[in-house]
PATOR-837422 format. One record per residue: z, y, x of N, C-alpha, C in turn. Coordinates in pm, whole numbers, plus 32768, in hexadecimal, padded with zeros to 4 digits. Layout:
N
ZYXZYXZYX/...
//
This chain:
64
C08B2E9C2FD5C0B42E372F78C0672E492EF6/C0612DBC2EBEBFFE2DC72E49C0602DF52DD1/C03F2E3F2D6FC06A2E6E2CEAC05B2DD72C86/C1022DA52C5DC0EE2D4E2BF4C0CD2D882B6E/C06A2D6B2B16C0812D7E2A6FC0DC2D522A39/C1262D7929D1C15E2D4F2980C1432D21291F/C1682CC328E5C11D2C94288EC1962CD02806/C1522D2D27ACC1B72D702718C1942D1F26AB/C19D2CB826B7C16E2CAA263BC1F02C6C25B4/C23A2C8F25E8C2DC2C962599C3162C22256D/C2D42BAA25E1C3072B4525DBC3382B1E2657/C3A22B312665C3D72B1A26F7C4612A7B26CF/C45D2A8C278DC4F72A0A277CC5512A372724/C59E2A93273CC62E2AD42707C6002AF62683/C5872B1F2642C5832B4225D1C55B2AC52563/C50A2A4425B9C52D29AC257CC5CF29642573/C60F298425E8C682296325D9C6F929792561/C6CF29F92561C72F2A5424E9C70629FF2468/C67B2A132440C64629BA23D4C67D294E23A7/C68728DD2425C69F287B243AC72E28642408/C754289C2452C80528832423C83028D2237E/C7E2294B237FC821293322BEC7EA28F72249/C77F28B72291C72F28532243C79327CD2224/C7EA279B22AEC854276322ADC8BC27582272/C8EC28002265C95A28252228C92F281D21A1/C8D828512170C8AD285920DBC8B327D6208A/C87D277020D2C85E26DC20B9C8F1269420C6/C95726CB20FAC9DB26BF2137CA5626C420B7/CA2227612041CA3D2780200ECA1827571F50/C9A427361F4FC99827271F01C99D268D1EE9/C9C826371F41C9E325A11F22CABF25AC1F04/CAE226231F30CB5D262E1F13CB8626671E61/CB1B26AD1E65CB1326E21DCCCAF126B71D59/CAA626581DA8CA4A262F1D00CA7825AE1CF6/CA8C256E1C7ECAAA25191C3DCAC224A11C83/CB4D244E1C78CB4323D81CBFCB11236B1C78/CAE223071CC9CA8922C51C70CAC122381C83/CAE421EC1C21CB3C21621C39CAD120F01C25/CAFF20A21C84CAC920161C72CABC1FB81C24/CA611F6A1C2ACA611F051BA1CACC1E8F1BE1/CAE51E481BBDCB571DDF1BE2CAC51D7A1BF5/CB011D391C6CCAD71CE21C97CAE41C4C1C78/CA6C1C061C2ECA9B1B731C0ECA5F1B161C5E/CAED1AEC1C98CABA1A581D09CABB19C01CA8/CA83197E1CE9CA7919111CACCB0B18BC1CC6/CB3A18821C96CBCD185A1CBACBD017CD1CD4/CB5017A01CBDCB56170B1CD0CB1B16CA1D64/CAE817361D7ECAD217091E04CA3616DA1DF4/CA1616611E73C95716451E84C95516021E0B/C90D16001DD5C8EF15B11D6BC83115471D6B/C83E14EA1D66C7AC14941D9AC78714761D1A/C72B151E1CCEC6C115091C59C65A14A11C85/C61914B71C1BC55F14601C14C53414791C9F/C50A15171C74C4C5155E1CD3C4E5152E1D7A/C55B15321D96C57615011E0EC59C147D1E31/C59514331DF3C56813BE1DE8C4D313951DDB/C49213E01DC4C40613C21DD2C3D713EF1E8E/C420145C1E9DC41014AC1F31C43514281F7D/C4B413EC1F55C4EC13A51FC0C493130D1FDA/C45312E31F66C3EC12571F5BC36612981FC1/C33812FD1F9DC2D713361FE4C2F4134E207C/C37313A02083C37D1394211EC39D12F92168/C406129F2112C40C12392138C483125D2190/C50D128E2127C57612812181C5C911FC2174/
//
């Protein structure tokens, strides 16, 4: 039987894995810690479609 090499070069599955997951945890942790960050309030228009110039010019051009 043939002799496999090993390949050492200290990057293996299990030693990406480990990485992997407290890279997770870390990223996990520090969105729990650090500062919450609030939203701007949202302004809708309340009036609904409104038929400016502008789309009134769209609508002569398309020819609705």
């Amino acid at each position: 039987m043939a002799r496999h090499e090993q390949d050492d070069s200290g990057t293996d599955r299990r030693g990406f894995l480990k990485l992997a997951s407290l890279g997770s945890v870390a990223t996990g942790a520090a969105l729990v810690i650090g500062d919450e960050a609030e939203a701007a309030p949202v302004q809708t228009a309340t009036d609904g479609y409104r038929e400016t110039d502008h789309v009134k010019t769209y609508y002569a051009h398309a020819r609705f």
